[in-house]
C-alpha positions as CSV (number, residue, x, y, z in Angstrom):
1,X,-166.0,44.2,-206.2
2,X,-164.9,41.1,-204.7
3,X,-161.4,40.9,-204.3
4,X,-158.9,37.7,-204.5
5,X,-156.2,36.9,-201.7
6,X,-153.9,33.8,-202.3
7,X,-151.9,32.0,-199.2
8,X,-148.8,33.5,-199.4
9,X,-150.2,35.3,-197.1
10,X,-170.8,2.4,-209.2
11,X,-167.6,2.0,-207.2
12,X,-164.1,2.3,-208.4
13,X,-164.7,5.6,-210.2
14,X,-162.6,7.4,-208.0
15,X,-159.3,8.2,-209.8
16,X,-156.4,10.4,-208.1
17,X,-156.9,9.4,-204.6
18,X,-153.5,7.5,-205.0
19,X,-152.1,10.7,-205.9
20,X,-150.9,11.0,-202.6
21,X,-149.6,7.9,-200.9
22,X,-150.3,8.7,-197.0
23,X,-153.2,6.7,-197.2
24,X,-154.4,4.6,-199.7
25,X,-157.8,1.6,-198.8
26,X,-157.8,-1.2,-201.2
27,X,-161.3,-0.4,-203.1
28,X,-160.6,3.3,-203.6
29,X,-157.0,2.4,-204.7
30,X,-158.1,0.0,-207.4
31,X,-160.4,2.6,-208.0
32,X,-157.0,5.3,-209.1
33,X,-155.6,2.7,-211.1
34,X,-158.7,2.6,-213.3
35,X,-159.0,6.3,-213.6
36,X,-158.8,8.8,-216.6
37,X,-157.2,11.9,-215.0
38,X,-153.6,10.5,-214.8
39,X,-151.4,12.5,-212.4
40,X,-148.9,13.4,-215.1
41,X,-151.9,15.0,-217.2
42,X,-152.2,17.4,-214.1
43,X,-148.7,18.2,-213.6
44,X,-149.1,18.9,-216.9
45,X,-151.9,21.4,-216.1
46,X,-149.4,23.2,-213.8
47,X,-147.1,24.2,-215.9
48,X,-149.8,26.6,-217.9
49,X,-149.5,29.3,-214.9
50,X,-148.8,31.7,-217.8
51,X,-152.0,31.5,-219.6
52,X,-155.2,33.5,-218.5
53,X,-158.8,31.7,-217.5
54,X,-160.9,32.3,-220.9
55,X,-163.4,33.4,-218.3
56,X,-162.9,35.9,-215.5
57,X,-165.8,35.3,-213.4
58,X,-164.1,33.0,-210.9
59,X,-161.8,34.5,-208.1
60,X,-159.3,32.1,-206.3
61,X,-159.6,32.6,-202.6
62,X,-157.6,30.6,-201.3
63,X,-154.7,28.1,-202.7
64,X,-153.6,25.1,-200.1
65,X,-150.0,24.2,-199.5
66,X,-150.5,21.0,-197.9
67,X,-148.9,22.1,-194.4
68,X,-150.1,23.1,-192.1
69,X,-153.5,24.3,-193.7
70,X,-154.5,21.2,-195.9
71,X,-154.1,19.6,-199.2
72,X,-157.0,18.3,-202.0
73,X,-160.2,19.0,-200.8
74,X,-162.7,16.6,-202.1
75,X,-165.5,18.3,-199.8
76,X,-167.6,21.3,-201.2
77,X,-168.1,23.7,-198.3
78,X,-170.6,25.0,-195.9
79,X,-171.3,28.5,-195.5
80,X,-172.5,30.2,-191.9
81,X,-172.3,33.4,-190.6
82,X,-170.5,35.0,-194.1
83,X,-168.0,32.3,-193.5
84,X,-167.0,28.9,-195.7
85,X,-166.4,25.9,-194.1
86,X,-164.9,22.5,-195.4
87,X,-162.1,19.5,-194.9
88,X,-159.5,18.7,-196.9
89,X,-158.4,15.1,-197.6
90,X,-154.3,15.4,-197.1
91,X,-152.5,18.2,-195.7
92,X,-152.8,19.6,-192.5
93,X,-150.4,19.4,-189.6
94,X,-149.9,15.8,-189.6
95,X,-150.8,14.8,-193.2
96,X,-153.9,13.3,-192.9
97,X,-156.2,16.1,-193.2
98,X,-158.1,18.9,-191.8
99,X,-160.7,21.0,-191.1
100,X,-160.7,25.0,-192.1
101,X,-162.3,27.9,-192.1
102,X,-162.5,30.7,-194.8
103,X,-163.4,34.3,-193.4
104,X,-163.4,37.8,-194.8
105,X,-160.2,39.9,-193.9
106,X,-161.7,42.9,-194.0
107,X,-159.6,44.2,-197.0
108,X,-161.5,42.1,-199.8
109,X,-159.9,39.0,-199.5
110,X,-160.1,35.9,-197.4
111,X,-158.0,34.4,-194.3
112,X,-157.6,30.6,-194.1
113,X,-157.8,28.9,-189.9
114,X,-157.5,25.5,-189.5
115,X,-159.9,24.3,-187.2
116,X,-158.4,20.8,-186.9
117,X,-155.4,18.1,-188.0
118,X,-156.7,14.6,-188.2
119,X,-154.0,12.3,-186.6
120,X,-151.7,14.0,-184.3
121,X,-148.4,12.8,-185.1
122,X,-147.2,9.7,-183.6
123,X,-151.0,8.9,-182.9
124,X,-152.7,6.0,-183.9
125,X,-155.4,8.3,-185.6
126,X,-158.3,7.2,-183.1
127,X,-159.8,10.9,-184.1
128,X,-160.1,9.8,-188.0
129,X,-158.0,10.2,-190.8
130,X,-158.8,11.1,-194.7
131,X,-162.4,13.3,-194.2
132,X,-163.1,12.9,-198.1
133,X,-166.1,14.3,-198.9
134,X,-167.0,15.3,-195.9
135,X,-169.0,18.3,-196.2
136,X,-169.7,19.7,-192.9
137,X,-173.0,20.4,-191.0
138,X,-174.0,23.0,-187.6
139,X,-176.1,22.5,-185.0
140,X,-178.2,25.0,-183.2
141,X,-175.1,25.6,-180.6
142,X,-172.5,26.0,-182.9
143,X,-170.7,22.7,-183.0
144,X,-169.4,21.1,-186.1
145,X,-169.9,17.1,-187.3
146,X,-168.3,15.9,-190.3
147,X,-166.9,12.1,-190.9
148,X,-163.6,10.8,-191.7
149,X,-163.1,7.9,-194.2
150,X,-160.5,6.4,-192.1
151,X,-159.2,6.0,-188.6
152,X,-161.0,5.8,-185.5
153,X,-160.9,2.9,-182.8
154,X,-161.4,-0.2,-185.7
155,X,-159.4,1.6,-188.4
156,X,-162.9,2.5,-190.3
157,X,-163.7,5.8,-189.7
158,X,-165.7,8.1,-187.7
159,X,-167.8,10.7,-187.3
160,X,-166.5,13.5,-185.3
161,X,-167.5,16.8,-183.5
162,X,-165.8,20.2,-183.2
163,X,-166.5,22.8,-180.4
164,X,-165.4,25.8,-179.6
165,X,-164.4,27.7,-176.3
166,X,-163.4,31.3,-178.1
167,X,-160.9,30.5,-181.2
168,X,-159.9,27.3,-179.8
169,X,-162.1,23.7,-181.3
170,X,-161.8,20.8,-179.6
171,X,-162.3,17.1,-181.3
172,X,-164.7,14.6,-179.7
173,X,-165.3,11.3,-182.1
174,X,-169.2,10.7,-181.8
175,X,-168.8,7.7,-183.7
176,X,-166.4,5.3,-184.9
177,X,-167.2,2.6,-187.3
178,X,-166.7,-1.6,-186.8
179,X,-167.6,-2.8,-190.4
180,X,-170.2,-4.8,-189.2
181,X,-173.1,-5.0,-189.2
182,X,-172.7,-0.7,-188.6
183,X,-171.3,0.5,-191.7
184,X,-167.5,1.6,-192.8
185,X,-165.6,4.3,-194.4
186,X,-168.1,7.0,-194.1
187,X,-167.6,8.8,-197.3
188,X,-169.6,11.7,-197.4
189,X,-171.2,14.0,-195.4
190,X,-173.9,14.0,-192.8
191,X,-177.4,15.6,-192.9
192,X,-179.1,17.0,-189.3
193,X,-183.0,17.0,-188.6
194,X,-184.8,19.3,-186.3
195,X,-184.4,16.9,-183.8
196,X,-180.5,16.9,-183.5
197,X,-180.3,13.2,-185.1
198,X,-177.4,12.8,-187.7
199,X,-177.8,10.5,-191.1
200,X,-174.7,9.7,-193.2
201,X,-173.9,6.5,-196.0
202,X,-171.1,4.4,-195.5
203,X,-169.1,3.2,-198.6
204,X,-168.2,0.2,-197.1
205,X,-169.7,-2.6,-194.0
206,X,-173.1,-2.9,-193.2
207,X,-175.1,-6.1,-193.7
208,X,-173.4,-6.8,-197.1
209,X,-170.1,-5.4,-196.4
210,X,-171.6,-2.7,-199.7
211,X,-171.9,-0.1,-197.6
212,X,-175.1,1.5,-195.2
213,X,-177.4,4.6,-194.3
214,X,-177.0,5.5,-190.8
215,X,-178.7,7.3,-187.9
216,X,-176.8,9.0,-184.9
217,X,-179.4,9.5,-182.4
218,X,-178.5,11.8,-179.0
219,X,-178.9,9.1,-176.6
220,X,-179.4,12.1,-173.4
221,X,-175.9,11.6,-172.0
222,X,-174.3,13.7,-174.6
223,X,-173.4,11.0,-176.9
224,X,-174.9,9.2,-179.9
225,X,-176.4,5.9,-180.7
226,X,-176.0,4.7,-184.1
227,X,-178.3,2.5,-186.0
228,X,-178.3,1.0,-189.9
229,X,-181.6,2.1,-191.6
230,X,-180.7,0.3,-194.6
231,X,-178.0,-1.9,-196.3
232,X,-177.0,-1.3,-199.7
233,X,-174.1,-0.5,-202.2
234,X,-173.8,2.8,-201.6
235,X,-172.1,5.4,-203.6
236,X,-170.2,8.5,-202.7
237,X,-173.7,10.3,-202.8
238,X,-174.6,12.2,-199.6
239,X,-178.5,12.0,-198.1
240,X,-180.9,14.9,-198.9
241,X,-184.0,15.3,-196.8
242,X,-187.6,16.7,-197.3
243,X,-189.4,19.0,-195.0
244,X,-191.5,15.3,-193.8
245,X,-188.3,13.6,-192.5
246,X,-187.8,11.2,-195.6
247,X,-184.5,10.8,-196.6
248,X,-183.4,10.7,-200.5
249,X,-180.2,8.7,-201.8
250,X,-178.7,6.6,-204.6
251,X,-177.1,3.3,-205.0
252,X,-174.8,2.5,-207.9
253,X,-178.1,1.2,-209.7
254,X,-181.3,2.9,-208.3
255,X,-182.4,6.0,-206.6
256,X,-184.1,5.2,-203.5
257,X,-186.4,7.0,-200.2
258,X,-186.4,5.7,-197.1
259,X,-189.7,7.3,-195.0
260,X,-189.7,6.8,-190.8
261,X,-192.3,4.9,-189.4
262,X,-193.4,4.5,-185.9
263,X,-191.1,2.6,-183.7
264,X,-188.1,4.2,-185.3
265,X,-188.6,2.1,-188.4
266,X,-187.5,3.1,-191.7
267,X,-189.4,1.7,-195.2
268,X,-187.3,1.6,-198.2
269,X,-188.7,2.3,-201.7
270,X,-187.0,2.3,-204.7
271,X,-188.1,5.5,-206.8
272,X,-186.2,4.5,-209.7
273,X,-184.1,2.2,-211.7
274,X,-181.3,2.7,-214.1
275,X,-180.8,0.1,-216.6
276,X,-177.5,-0.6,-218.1
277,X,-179.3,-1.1,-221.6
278,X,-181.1,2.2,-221.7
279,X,-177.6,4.4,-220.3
280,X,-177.7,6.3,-223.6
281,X,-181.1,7.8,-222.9
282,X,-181.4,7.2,-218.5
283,X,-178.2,7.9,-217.7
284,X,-176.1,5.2,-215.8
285,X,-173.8,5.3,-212.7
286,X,-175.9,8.1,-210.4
287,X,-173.1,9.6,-208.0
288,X,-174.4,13.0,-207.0
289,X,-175.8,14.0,-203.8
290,X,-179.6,14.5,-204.7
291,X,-181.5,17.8,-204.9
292,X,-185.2,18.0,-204.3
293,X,-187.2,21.3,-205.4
294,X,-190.5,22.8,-203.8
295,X,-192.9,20.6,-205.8
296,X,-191.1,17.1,-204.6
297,X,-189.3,17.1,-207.7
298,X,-185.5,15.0,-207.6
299,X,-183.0,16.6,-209.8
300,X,-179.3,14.7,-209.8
301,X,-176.3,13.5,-211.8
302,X,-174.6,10.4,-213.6
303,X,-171.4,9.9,-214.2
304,X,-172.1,7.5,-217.2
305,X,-174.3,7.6,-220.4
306,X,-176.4,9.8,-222.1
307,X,-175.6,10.8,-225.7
308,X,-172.2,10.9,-225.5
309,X,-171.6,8.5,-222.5
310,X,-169.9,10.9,-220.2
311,X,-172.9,11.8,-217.7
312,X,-176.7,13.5,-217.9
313,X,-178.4,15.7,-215.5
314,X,-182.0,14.4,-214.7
315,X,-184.8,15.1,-213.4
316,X,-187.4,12.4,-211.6
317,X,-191.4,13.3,-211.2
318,X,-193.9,11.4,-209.4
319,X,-196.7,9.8,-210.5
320,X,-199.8,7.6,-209.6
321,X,-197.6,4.4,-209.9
322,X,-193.9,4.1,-209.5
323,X,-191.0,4.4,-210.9
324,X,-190.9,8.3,-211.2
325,X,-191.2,9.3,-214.5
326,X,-187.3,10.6,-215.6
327,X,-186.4,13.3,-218.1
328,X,-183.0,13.8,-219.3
329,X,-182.0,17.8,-218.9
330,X,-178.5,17.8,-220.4
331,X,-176.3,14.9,-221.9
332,X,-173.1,16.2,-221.2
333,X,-170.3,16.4,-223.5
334,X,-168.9,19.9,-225.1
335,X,-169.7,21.8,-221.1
336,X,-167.6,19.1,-219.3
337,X,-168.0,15.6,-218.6
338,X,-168.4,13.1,-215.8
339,X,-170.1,15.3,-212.8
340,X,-169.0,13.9,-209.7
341,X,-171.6,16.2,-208.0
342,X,-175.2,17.0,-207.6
343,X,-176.6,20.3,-208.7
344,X,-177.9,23.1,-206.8
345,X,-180.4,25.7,-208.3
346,X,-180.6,29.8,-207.8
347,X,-183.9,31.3,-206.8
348,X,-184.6,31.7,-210.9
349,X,-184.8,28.1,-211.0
350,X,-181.5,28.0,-212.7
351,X,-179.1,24.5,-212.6
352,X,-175.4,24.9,-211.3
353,X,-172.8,22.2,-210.7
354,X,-169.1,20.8,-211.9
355,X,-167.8,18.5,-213.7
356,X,-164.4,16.4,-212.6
357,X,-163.5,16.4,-216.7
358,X,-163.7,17.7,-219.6
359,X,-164.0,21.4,-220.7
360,X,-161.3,23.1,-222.7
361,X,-158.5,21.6,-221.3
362,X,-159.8,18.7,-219.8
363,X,-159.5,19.4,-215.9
364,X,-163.2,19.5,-215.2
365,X,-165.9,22.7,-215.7
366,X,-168.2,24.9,-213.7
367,X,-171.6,24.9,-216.1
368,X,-175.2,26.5,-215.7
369,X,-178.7,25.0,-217.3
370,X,-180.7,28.2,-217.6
371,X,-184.0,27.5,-216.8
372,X,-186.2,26.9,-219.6
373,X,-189.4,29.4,-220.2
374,X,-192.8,27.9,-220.6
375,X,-192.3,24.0,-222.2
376,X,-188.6,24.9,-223.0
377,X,-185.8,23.2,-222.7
378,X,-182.5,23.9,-220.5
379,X,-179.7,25.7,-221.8
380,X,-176.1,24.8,-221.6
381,X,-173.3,27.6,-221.2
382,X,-169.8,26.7,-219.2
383,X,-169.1,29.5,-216.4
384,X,-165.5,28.3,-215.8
385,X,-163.1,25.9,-217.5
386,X,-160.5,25.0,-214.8
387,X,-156.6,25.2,-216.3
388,X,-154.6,24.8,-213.3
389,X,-153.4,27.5,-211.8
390,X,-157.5,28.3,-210.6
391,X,-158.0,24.8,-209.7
392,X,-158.3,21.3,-211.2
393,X,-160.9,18.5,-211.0
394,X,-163.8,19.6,-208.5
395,X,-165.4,16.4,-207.5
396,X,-167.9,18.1,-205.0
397,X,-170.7,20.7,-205.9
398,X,-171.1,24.0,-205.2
399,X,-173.0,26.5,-202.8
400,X,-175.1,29.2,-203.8
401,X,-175.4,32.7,-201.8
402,X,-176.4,36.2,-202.7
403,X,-176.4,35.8,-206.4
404,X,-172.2,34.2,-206.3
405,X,-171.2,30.1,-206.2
406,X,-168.5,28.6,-204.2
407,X,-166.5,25.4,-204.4
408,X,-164.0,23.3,-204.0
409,X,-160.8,21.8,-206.4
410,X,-159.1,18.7,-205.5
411,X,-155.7,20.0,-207.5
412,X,-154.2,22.8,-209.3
413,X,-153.9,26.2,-207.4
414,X,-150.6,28.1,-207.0
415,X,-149.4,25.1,-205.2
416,X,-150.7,22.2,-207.1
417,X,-152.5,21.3,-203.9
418,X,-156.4,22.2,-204.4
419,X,-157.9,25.8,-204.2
420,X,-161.4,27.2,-202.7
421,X,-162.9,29.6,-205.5
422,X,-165.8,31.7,-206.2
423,X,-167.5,32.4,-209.5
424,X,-170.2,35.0,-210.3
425,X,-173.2,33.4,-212.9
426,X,-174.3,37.0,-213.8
427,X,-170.7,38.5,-214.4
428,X,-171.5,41.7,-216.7
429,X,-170.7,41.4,-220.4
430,X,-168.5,44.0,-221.7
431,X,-168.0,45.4,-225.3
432,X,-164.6,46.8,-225.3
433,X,-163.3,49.3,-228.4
434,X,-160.5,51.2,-229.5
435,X,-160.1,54.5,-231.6
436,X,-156.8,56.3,-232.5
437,X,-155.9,59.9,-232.0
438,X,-154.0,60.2,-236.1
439,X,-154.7,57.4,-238.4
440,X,-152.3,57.5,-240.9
441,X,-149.9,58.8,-238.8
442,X,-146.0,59.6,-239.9
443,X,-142.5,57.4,-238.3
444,X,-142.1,59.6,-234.9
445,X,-145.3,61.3,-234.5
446,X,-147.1,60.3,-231.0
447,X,-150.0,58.5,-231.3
448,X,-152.7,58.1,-228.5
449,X,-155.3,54.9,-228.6
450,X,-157.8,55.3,-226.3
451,X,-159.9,52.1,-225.0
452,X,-163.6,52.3,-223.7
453,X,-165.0,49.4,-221.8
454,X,-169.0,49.6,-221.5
455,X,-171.6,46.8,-220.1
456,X,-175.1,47.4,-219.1
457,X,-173.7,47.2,-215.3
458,X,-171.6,50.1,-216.5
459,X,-168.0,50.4,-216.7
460,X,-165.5,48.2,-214.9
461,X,-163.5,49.6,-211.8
462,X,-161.2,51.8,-211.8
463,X,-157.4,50.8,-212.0
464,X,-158.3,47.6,-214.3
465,X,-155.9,46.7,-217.3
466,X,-156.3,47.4,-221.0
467,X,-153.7,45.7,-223.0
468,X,-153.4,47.5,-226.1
469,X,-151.6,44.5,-228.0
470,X,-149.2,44.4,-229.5
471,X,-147.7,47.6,-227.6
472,X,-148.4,48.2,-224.2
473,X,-151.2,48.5,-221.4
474,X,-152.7,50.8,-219.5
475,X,-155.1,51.2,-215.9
476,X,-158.8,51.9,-217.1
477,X,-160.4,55.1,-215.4
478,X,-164.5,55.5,-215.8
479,X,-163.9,52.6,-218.3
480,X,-161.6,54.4,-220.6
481,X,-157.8,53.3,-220.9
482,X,-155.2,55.8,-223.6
483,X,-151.7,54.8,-224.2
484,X,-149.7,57.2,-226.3
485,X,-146.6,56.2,-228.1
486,X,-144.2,57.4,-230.5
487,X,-142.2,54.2,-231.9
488,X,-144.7,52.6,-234.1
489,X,-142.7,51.2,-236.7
490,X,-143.4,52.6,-240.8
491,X,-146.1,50.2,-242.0
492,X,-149.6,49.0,-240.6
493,X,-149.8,48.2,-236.8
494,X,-152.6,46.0,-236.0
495,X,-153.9,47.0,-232.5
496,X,-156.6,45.2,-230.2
497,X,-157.9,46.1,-227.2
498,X,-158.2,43.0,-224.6
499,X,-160.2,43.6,-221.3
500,X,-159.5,40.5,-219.2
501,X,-162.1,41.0,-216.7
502,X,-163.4,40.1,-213.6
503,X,-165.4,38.3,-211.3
504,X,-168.0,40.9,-211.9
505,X,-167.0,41.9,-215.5
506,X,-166.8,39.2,-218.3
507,X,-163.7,40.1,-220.5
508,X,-163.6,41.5,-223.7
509,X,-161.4,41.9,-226.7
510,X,-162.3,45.2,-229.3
511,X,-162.1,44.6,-233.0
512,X,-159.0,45.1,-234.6
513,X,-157.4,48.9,-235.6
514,X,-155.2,49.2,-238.4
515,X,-152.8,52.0,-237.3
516,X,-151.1,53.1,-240.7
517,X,-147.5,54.6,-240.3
518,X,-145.9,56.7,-243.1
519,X,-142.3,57.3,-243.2
């Protein structure tokens, strides 16, 4: 069973980045003022600490404080060696972000490092500032290369390296940006071919000042040469990349592949177009990082139309001619609304990813699409409304590994400040009952309820809660919890059984018992 260990021990869609006022660029503030998720709405999703997750199949693993280990991670992560990886936006030593690691304490829970602060204090942040979503990549030795949307010798970010010499990472900037004609304000994360060369997207610079797709090339003196492969308003999408080389990406309008040629040329096609007039059945505003499955297919996200104009999941298909052929897989509406991310499947074939809004209390959703069988269609089902306390508004998408998904919140947590959580798609479903020793029973007697918890994984582990509401609780053993008491009231006492569950074991409340008291 996996455990749970907290730390006490188009453009202008992006809405809290003003939430904290270190640093603040013009295009993504404009972009907070505009927003739906108000600050106030998720102080407001604080203060509901009290109130259980309707589903127990997430764990928190870790909760950020802001210093020194990091504050609202907009990144997902990256896992290696049974380890999770990411950046965080604020926080850190010096406010301005960092870069942690997430590794097994032996014990069932997880211990937070941070690899790296971002802008030593007093500095003039030459080694970046603000990774946003910077999700990170490896290469073959080990190092670490992620991007930062600020800072760096022009003020316009960079893309940096760690190494390591034993425990301690060292911070080399590979690249930092001018505006142009190279590209500004990296915003997402960077994507590595066999060859060692990096590709990112810059949100901002380039030819147009619209933002750029970029190659980092090892130039054979240890460093990088940097080239613009194509200029284009770019959105906070990432690059995905077939086994040929091509590289996938969107714009705020189309969703394009750019193919290398000989002479390090790149040819741009546009694969698709969304138009504003068909949003309620295309889609409109694709802002995901794209996914690509073994037969060339291109699954992604919009953050606008569909049925109910909050977002779709699609799916493109090639043909003899272009454009791709797309089919809508899910209008979203009653599972969440507006994904920030892409999607990322299981081995089944299965869809997983999170919304920024929406679910039951409006802080954003984890959701599944179960594959279809034969000419089916998807299937909807929410894994995890977010509340608060177990995060808030995950803008970036999730990993899969070994049958669990990981992510990332921007807020909530114990601290208000972002949270790294896991969730389990095939958590066990329980039934739950409850029986009574004497029913009717007379004012005095002792009366014993007994609970049994069963699911086809078999019963839940030992030392688990029953509540017996309304009067007491007690630790489940082979899957059977008893509670005896003696000061039921004269009347009829209406007992349940509640199973909260786990990150294995969905929860489960039993029908209700009519205990019947004479005097």
């Amino acid at each position: 069973m996996h455990s749970v260990v907290t730390n006490s021990g188009t453009k202008g869609r992006l809405n809290v980045l003003d939430v904290r006022p270190r640093f603040r660029p013009a295009k993504l503030a404009a972009a907070a003022i505009r927003g739906t998720i108000t600050l106030a709405v998720l102080s407001a999703l604080l203060l509901m600490v009290a109130r259980p997750a309707q589903a127990q199949t997430e764990s928190v693993l870790y909760n950020f404080t802001g210093t020194p280990d990091g504050a609202n991670p907009y990144a997902g992560l990256t896992l290696k060696g049974g380890n999770l990886y990411g950046t965080t936006y604020g926080g850190g030593l010096y406010g301005f972000g960092s870069v942690f690691e997430l590794s097994p304490n032996g014990s069932g829970g997880w211990t937070e490092t941070v690899l790296y602060s971002f802008c030593p204090a007093g500095g003039s942040c030459a080694d970046g500032q603000n990774p946003t979503f910077s999700s990170l990549v490896f290469d073959s030795k080990g190092n670490i290369y992620g991007t930062a949307y600020a800072g760096g010798a022009k003020g316009n970010g960079v893309v940096f390296e760690l190494s390591s010499s034993g425990t301690v990472w060292t911070e080399a900037v590979v690249y930092s940006f001018a505006g142009q004609p190279d590209g500004a304000n990296p915003v997402n994360g960077l994507i590595m071919d066999a060859a060692g060369n990096l590709y990112g997207t810059s949100y901002n610079g380039g030819a147009g000042n619209n933002g750029a797709v970029f190659e980092l090339s090892p130039n054979g003196s240890g460093g990088f040469t940097e080239k613009v492969i194509r200029s284009a308003p770019m959105t906070y999408a990432g690059l995905t990349m077939n086994a040929a080389g091509d590289l996938f990406g969107t714009t705020s309008t189309t969703v394009f592949e750019l193919t290398p040629q000989s002479g390090g040329v790149w040819t741009s096609t546009t694969l698709f177009t969304f138009v504003a007039a068909n949003a309620a059945t295309q889609g409109s505003n694709p802002n995901g990082t794209l996914a690509l499955d073994s037969a060339g297919n291109i699954y992604g996200t919009t953050m606008a139309g569909g049925k109910n104009n909050v977002g779709v999941v699609f799916k493109l298909t090639a043909g003899a001619t272009l454009p791709y052929k797309e089919t809508l897989l899910y209008s979203f509406g009653t599972t969440g609304s507006q994904p920030f991310s892409g999607i990322v499947f299981d081995p089944a074939g299965n869809i997983y990813g999170t919304t920024k809004a929406g679910g039951k209390n409006g802080a954003g959703a984890v959701y599944e699409l179960v594959a279809p069988t034969g000419t089916g269609r998807y299937i909807p089902r929410i894994l995890q409304t977010f509340i608060g306390i177990n995060g808030a508004v995950p803008y970036d998408g999730l990993i899969y590994s070994q049958g669990y998904l990981y992510g990332t919140a921007f807020d909530g947590g114990s601290s208000g400040m972002g949270a790294v959580f896991e969730i389990n798609p095939n958590a066990a479903r329980t039934t739950t009952t409850v029986a009574s020793s004497l029913n009717p029973s007379t004012v005095g007697q002792a009366v014993t309820f007994t609970a049994t918890v069963t699911s086809p994984a078999g019963p839940p582990p030992d030392g688990e809660i029953v509540v017996f509401q309304p009067i007491g609780q007690a630790p489940m053993k082979g899957g059977v919890a008893t509670y005896t008491t003696s000061a039921l009231a004269a009347g009829t006492t209406v007992i349940h059984a509640l199973y909260s569950g786990d990150l294995n074991f969905i929860g489960n409340k039993s029908a209700p018992l009519s205990q019947v008291v004479n005097p």
